[in-house]
ROSE-4610 file (N, C-alpha, C; in Angstrom, 1 decimal, always signed):
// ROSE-4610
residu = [X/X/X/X/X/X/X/X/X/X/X/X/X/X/X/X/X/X/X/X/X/X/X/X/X/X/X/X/X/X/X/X/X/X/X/X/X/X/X/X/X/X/X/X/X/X/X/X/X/X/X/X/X/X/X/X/X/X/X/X/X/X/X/X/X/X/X/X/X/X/X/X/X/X/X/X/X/X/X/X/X/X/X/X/X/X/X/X/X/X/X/X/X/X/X/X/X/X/X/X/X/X/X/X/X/X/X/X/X/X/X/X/X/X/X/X/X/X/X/X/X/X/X/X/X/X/X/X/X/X/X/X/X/X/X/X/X/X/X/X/X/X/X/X/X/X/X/X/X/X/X/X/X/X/X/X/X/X/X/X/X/X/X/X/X/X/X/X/X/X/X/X/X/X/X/X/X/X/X/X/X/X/X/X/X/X/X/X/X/X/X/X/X/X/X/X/X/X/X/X/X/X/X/X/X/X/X/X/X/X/X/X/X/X/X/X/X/X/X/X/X/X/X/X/X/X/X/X/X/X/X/X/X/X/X/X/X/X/X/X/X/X/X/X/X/X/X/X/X/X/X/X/X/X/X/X/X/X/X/X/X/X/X/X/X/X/X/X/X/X/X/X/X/X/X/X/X/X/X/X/X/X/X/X/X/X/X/X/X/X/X/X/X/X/X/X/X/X/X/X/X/X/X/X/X/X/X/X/X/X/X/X/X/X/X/X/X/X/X/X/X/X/X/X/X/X/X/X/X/X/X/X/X/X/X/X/X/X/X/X/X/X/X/X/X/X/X/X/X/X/X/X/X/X/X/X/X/X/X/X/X/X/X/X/X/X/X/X/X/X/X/X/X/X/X/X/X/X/X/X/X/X/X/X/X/X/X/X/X/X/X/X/X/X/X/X/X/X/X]
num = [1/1/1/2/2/2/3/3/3/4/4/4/5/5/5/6/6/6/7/7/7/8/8/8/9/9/9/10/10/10/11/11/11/12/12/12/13/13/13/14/14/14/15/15/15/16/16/16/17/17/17/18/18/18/19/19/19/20/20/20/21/21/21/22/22/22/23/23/23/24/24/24/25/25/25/26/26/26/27/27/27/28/28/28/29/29/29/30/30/30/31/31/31/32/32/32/33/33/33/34/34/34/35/35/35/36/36/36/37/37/37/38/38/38/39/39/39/40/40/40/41/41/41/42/42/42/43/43/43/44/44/44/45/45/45/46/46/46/47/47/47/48/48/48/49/49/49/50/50/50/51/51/51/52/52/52/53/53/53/54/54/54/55/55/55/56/56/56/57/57/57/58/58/58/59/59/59/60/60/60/61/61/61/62/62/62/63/63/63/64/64/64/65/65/65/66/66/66/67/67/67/68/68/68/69/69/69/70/70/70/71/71/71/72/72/72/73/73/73/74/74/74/75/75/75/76/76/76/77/77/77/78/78/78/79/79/79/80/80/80/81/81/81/82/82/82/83/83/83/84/84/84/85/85/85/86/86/86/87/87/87/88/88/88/89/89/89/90/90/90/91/91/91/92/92/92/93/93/93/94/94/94/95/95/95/96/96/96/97/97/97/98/98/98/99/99/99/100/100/100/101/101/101/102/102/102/103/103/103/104/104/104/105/105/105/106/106/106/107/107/107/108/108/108/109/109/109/110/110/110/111/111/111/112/112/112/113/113/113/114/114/114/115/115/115/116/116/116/117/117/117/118/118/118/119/119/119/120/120/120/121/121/121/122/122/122/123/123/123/124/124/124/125/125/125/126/126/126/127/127/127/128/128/128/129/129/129/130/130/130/131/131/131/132/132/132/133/133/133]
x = [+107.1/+106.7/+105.2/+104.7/+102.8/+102.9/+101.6/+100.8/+100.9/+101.2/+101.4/+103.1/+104.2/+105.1/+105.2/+104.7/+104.3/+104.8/+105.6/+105.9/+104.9/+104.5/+103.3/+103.3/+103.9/+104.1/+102.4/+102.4/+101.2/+101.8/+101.1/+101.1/+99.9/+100.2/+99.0/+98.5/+96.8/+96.3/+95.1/+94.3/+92.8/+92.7/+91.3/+91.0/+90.0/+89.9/+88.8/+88.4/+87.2/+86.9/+86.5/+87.4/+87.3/+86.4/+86.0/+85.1/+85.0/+86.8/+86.7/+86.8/+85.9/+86.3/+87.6/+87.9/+89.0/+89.8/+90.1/+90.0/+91.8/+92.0/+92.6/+92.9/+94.5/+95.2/+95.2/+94.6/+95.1/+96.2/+96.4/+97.6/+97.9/+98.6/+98.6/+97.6/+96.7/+95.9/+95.3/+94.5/+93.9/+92.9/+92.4/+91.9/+92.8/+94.0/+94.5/+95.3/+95.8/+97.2/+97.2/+95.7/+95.8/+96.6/+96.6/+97.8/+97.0/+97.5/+97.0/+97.6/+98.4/+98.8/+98.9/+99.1/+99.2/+98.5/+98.0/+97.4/+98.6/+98.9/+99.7/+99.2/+98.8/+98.4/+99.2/+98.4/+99.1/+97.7/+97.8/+96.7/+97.5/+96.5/+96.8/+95.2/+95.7/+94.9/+94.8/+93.6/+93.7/+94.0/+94.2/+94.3/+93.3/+92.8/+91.5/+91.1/+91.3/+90.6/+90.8/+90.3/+90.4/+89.4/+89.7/+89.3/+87.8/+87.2/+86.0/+86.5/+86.4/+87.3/+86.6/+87.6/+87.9/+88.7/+89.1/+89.7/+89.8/+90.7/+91.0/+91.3/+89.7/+90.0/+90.8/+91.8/+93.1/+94.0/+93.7/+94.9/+96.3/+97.2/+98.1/+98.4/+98.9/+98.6/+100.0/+100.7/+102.0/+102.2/+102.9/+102.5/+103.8/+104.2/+105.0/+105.3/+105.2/+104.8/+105.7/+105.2/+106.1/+106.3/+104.9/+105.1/+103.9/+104.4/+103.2/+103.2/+102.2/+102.1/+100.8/+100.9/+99.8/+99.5/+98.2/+98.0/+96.6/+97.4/+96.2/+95.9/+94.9/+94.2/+93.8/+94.1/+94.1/+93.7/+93.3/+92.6/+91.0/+91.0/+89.8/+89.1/+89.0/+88.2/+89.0/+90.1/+90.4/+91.4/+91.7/+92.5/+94.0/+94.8/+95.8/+95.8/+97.4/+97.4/+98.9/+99.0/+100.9/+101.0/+101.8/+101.6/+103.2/+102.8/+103.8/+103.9/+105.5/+106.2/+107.0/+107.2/+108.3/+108.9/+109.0/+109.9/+109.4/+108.3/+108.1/+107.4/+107.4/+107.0/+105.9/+105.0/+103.7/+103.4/+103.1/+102.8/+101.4/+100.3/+99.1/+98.4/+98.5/+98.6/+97.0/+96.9/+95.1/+94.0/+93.3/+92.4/+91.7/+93.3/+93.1/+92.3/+91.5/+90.6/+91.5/+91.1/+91.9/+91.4/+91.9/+91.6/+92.8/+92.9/+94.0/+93.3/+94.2/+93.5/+94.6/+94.4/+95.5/+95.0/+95.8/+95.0/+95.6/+96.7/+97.3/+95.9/+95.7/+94.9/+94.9/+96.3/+97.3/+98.1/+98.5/+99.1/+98.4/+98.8/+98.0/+99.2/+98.7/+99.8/+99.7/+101.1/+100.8/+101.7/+100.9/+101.8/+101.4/+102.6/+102.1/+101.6/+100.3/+99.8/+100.2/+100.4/+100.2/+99.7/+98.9/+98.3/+98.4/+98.3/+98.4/+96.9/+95.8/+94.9/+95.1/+94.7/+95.1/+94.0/+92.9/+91.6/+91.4/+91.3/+91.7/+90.3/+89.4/+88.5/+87.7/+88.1/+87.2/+87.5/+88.5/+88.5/+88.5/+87.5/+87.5/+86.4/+86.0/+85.4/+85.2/+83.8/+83.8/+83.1/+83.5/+83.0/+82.5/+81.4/+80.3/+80.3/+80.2/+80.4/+81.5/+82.3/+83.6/+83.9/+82.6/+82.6/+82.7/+81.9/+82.3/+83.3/+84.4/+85.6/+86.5]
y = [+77.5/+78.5/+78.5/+78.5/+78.6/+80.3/+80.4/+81.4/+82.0/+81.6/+82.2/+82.7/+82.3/+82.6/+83.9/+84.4/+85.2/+86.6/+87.7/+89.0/+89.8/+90.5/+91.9/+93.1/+93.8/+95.4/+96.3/+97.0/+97.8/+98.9/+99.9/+101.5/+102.0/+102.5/+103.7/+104.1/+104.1/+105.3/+105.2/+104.2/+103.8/+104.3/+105.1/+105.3/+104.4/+104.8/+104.2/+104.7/+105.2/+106.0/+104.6/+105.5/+104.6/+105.1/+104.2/+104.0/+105.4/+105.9/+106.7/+107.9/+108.1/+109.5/+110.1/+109.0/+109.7/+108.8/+109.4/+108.6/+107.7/+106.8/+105.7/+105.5/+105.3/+104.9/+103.5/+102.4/+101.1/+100.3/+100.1/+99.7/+97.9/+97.7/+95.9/+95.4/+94.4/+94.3/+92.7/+92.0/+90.7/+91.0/+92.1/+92.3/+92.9/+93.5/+93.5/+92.4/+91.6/+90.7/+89.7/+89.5/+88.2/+87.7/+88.9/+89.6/+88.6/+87.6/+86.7/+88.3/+88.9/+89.1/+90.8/+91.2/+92.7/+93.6/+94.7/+95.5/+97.3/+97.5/+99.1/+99.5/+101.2/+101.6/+103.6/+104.2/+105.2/+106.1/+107.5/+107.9/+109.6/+110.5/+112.2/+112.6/+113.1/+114.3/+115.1/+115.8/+117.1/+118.5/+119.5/+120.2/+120.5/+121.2/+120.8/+119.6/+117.7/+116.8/+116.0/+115.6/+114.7/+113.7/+112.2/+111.1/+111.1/+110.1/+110.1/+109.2/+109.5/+108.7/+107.1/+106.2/+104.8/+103.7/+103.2/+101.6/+100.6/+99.8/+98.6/+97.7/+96.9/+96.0/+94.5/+94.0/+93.2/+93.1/+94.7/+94.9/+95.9/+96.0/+96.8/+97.8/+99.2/+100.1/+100.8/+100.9/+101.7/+102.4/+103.9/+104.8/+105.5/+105.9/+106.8/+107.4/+109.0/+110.4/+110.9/+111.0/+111.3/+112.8/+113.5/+115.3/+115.2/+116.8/+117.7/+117.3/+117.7/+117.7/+117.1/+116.0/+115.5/+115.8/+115.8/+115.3/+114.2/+113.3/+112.5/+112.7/+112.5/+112.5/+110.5/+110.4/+108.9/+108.8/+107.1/+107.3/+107.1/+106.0/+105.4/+107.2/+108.5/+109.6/+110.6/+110.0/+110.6/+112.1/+111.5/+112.7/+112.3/+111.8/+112.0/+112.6/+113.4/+114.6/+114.0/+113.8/+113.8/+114.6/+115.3/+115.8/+115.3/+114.6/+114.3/+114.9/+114.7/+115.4/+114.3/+115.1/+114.3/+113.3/+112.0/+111.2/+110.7/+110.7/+110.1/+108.9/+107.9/+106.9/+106.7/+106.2/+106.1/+104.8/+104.5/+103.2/+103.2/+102.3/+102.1/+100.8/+100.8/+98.9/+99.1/+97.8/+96.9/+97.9/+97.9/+98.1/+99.6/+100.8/+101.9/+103.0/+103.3/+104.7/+106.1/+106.1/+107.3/+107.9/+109.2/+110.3/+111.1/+110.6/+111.9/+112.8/+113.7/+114.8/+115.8/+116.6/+117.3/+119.0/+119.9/+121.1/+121.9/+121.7/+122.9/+122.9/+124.2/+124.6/+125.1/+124.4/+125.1/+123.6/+123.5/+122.2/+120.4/+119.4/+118.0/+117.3/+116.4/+115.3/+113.8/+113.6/+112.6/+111.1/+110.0/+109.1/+107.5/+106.5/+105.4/+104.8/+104.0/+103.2/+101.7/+101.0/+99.4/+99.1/+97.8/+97.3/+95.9/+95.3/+93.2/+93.0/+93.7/+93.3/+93.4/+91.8/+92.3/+92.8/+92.8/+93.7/+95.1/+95.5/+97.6/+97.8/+97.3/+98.3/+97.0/+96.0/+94.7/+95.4/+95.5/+95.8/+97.1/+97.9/+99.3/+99.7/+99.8/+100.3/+101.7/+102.2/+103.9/+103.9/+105.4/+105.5/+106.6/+106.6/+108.2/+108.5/+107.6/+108.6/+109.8/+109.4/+110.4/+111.3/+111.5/+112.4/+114.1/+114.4/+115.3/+115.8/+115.0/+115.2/+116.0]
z = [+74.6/+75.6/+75.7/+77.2/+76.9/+76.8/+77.4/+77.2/+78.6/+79.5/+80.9/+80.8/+79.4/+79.7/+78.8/+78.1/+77.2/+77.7/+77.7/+78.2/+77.2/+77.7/+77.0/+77.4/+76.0/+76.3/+76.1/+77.0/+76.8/+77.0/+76.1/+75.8/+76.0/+77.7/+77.8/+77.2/+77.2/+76.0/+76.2/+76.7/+76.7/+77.9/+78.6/+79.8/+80.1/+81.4/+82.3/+83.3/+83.6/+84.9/+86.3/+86.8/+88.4/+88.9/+89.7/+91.2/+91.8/+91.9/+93.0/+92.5/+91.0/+90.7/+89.6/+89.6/+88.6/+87.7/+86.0/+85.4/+85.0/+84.7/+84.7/+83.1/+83.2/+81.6/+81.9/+81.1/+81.2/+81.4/+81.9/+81.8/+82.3/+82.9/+83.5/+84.1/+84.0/+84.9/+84.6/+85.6/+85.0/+83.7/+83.5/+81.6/+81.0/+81.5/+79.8/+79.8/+80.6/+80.1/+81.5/+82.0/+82.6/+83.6/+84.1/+85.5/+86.3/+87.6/+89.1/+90.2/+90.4/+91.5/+91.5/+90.6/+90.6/+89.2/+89.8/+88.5/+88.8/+87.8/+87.2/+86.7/+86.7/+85.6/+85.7/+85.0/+85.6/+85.3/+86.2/+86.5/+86.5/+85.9/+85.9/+86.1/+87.5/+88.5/+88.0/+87.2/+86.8/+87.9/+87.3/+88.5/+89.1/+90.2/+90.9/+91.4/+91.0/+91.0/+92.4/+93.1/+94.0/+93.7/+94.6/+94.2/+95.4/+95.5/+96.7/+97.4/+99.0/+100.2/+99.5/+99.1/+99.4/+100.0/+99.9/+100.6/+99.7/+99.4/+98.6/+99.8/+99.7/+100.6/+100.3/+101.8/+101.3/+100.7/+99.7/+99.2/+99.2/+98.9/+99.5/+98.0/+98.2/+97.1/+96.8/+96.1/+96.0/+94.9/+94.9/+94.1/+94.0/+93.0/+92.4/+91.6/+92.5/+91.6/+90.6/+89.2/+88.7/+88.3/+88.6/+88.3/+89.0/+89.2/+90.2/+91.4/+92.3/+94.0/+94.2/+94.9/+95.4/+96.9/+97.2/+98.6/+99.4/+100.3/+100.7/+102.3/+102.8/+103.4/+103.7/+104.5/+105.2/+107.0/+106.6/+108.2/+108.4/+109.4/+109.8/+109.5/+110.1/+109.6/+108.6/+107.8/+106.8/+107.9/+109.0/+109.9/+109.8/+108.8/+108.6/+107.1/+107.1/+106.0/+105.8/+104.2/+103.4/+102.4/+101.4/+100.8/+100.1/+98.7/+97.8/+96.7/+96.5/+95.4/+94.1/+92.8/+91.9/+92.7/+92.8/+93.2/+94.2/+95.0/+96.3/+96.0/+96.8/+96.7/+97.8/+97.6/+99.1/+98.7/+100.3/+100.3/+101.0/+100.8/+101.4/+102.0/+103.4/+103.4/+102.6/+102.8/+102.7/+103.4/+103.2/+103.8/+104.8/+104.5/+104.8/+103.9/+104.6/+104.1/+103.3/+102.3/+101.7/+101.0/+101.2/+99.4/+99.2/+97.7/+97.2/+96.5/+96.1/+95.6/+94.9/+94.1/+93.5/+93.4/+95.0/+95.0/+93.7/+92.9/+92.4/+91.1/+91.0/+89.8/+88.6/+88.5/+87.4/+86.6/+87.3/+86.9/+87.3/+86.7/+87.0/+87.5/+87.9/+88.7/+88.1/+88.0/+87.1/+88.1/+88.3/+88.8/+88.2/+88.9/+88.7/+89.5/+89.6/+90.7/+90.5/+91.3/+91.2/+92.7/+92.8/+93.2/+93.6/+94.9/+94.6/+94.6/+94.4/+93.2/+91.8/+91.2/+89.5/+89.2/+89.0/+88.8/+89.0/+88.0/+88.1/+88.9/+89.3/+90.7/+91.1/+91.5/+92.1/+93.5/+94.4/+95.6/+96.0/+95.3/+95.5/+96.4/+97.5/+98.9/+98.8/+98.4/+98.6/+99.7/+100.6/+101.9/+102.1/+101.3/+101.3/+102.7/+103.8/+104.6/+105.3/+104.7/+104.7/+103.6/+102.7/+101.6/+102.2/+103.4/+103.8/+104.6/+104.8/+105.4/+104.4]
């Protein structure tokens, strides 16, 4: 067996603060386990926390909440509105402008992200100018 055939279990636990504001459980990625095509990790919104409008350019973004209520804000000016729950799945092509955010101030939201970048913030695009949107 090489070394490309190798399965590797990782256990959440190490953080990392992202780009966009908010911090990140390690999890799959081209640094921990030499991921080519996709990065997972899982991420909890405290309550109050939103991220700063970004874009993952070329890449496409998929998410699934596993507690609490999210909401994003997407869109060349951040003018579209979703608001997810336990169980929803969101999808984000390449290259769309986004912010999530987590209004409850009581409770955190906890989901999984993955990504077809394997790099946890190479294609991460912040767009100060939609900071005040």
């Amino acid at each position: 067996m090489t070394s490309d055939q190798t399965c590797i279990v990782i256990r959440p636990g190490d953080e990392y603060g992202g780009m966009q504001g908010l911090s990140y459980q390690a999890g799959i990625s081209a640094e921990s386990v030499g991921s080519r095509g996709l990065c997972m990790h899982l991420l909890e919104m405290p309550p109050g926390a939103k991220a700063r409008p970004h874009l993952h350019e070329n890449h496409e973004t998929a998410i699934y909440v596993l507690g609490g209520l999210a909401e994003m804000w997407y869109g060349e000016r951040l003018e579209h509105h979703v608001t997810c729950e336990p169980g929803d799945l969101i999808y984000i092509p390449a290259g769309v402008p986004h912010l999530p955010a987590n209004r409850s101030q009581t409770e955190p939201c906890t989901a999984v992200i993955a990504r077809t970048d394997p790099n946890e913030q190479e294609s991460v695009v912040l767009l100060p100018e939609l900071e005040t949107r």
